[in-house]
LOTI-853394 format. One record per residue (C-alpha): residue number from 1; residue in one letter; x, y, z. Coordinates in nm, 2 decimals. Layout:
N
{seq=NUM | type=a | u=X | v=Y | w=Z} .
...
//
This chain:
138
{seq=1 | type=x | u=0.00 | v=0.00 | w=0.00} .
{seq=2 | type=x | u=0.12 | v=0.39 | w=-0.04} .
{seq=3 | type=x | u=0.33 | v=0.49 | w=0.28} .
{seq=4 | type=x | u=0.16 | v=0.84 | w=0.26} .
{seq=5 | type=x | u=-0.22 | v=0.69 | w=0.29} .
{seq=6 | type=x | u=-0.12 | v=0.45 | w=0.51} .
{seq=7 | type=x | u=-0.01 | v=0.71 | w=0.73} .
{seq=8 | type=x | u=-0.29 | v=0.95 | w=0.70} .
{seq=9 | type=x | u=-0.52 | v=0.64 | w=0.77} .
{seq=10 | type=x | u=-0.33 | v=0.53 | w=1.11} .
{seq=11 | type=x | u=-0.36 | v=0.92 | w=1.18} .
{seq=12 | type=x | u=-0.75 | v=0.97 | w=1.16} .
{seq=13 | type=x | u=-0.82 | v=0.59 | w=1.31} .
{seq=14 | type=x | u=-0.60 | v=0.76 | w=1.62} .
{seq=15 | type=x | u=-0.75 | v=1.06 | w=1.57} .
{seq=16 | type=x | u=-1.08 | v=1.03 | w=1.78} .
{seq=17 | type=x | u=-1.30 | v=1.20 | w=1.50} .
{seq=18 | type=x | u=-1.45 | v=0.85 | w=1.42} .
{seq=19 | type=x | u=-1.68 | v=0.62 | w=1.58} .
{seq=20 | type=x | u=-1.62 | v=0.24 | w=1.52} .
{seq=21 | type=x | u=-1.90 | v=0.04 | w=1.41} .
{seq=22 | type=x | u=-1.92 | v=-0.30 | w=1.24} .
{seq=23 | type=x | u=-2.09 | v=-0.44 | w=0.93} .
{seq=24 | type=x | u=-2.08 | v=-0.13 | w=0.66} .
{seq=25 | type=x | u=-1.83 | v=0.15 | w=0.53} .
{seq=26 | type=x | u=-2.03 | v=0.42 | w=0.70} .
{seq=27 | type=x | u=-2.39 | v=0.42 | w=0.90} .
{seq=28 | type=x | u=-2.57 | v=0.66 | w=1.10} .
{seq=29 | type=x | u=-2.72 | v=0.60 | w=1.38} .
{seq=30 | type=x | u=-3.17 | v=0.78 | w=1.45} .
{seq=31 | type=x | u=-2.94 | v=1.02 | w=1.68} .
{seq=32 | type=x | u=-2.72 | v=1.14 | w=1.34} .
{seq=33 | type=x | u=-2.46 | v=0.96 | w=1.49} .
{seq=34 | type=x | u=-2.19 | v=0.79 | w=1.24} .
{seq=35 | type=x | u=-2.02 | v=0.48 | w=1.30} .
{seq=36 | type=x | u=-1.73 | v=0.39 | w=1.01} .
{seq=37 | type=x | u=-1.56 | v=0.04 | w=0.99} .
{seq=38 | type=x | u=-1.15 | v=0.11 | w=0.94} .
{seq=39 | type=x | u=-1.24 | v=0.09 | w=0.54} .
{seq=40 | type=x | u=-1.47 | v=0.38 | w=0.56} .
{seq=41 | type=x | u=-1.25 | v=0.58 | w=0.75} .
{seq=42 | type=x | u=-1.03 | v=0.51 | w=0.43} .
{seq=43 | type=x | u=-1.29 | v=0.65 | w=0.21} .
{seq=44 | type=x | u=-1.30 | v=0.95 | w=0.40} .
{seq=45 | type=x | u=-0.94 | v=1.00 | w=0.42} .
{seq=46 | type=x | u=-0.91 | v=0.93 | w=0.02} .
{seq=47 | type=x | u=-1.23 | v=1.15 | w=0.01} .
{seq=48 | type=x | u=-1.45 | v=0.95 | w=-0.16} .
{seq=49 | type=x | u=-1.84 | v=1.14 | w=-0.12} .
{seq=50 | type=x | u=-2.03 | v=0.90 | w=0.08} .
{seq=51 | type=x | u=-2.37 | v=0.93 | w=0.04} .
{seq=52 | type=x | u=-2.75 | v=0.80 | w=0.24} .
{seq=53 | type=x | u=-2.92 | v=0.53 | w=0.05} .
{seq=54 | type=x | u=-3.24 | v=0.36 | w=0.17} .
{seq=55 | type=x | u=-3.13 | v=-0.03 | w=0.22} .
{seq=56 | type=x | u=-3.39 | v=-0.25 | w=0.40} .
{seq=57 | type=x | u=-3.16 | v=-0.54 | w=0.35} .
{seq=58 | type=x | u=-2.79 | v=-0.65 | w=0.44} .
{seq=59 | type=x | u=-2.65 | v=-0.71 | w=0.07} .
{seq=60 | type=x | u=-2.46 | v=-1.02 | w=0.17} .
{seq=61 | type=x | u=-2.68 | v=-1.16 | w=0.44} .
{seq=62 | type=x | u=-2.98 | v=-1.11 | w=0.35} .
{seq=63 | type=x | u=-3.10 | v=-0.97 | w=0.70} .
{seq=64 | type=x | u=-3.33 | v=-0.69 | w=0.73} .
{seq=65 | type=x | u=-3.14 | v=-0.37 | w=0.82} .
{seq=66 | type=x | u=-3.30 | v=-0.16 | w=1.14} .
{seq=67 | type=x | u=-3.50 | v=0.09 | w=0.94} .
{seq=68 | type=x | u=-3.39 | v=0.38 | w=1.21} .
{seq=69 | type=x | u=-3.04 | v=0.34 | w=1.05} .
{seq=70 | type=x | u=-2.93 | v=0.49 | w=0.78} .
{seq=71 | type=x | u=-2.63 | v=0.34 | w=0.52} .
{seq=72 | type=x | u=-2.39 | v=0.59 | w=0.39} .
{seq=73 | type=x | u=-2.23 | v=0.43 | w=0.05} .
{seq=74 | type=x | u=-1.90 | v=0.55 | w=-0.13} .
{seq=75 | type=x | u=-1.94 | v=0.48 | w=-0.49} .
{seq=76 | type=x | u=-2.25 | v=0.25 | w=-0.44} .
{seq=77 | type=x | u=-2.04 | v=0.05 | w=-0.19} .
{seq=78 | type=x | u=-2.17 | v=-0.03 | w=0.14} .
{seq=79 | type=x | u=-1.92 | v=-0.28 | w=0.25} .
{seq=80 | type=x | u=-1.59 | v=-0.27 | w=0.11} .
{seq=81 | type=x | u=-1.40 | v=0.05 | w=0.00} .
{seq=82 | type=x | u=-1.49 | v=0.10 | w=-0.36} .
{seq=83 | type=x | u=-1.21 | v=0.05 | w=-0.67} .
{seq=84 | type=x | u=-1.10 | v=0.40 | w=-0.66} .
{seq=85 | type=x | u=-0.97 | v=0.36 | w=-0.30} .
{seq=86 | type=x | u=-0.83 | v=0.02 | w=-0.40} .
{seq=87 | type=x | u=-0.64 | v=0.18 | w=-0.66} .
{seq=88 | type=x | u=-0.56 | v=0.51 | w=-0.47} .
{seq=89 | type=x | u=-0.47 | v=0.31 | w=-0.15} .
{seq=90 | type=x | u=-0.22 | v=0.08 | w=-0.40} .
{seq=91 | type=x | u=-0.38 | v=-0.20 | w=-0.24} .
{seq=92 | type=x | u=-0.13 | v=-0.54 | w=-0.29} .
{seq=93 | type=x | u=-0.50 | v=-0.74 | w=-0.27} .
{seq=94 | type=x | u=-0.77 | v=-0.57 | w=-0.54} .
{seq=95 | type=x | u=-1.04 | v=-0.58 | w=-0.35} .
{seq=96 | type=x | u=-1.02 | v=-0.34 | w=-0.15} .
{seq=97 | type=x | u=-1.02 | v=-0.56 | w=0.17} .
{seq=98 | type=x | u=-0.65 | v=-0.63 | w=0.26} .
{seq=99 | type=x | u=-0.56 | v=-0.96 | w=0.43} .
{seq=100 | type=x | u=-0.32 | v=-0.97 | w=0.71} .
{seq=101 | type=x | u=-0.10 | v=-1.20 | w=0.79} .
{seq=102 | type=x | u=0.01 | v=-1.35 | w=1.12} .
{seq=103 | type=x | u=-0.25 | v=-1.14 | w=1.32} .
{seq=104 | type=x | u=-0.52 | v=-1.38 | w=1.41} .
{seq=105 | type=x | u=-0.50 | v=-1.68 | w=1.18} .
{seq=106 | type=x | u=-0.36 | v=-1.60 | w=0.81} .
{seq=107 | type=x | u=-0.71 | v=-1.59 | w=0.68} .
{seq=108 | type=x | u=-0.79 | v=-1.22 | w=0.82} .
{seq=109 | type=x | u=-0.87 | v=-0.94 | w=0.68} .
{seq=110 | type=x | u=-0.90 | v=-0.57 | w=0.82} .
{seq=111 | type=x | u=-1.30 | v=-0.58 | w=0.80} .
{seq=112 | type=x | u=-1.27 | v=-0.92 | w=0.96} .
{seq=113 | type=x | u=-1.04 | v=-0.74 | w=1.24} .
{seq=114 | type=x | u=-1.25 | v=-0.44 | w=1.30} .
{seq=115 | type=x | u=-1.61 | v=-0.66 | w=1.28} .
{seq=116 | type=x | u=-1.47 | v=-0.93 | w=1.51} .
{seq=117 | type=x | u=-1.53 | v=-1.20 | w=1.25} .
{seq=118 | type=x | u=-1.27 | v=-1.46 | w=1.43} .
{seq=119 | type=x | u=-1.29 | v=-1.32 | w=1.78} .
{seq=120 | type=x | u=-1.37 | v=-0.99 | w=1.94} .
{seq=121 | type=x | u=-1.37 | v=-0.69 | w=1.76} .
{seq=122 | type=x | u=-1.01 | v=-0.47 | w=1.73} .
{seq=123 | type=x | u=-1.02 | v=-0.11 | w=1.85} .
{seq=124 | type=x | u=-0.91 | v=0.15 | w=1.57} .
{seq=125 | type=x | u=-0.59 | v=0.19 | w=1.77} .
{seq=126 | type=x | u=-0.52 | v=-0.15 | w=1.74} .
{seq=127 | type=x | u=-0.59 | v=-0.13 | w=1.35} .
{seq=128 | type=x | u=-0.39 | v=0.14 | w=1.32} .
{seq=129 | type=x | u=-0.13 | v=-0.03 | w=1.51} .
{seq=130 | type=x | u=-0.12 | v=-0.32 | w=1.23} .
{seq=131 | type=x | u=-0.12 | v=-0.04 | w=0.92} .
{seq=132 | type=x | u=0.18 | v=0.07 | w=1.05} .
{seq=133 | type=x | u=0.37 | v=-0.21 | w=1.11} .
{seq=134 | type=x | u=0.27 | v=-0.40 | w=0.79} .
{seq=135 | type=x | u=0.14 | v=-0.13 | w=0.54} .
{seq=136 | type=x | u=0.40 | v=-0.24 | w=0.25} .
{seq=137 | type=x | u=0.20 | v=-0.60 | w=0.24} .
{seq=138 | type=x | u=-0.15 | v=-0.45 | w=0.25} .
//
């Protein structure tokens, strides 16, 4: 990945300007409260517009989505980082979701990390920690 965005990433993760929530790029809470997952911080840093769509559904799982939330996509992603953050980011894996290896298990990836997919949920700090030590293999 780019040194340059990788640092601007681990800065605004550290910076306390975002909320951490799981499951999308970007949603707001009834309250107007946003909640990004690491990626969507990374569309804000890259500036990507994100913008409100109506979503009753969770694209991959099917589930309903609580209709007093709103989704916030960048590009017409909800989930992962659209190309243009792929590609700006210099991302080593194209899709925009960069595995990490010898975190967890081998098999991670940052959403995994920051949803808690193989365990609990890591903290923006600890995100940030991983960018910087292993940004030139993301």
């Amino acid at each position: 990945m780019n040194e340059q965005i990788a640092k601007r990433w681990v800065e605004a993760l550290r910076s306390g300007k975002y909320n951490q929530g799981q499951g999308f790029l970007c949603r707001i809470d009834p309250y107007g409260n946003k909640y990004h997952c690491c990626l969507g911080v990374l569309c804000e840093v890259l500036g990507v517009e994100g913008k409100k769509i109506d979503l009753e559904e969770d694209p991959d799982t099917k589930y309903r989505i609580d209709p007093n939330q709103t989704i916030v996509a960048y590009d017409y992603c909800v989930k992962l980082p659209p190309e243009v953050v792929s590609k700006s980011a210099e991302f080593v894996n194209p899709t925009g979701n960069p595995r990490i290896f010898g975190v967890n298990n081998d098999m991670d990836t940052l959403a995994d990390l920051n949803d808690g997919i193989f365990g609990r949920p890591f903290t923006f700090n600890e995100i940030a920690d991983i960018i910087e030590e292993k940004w030139s293999n993301l």
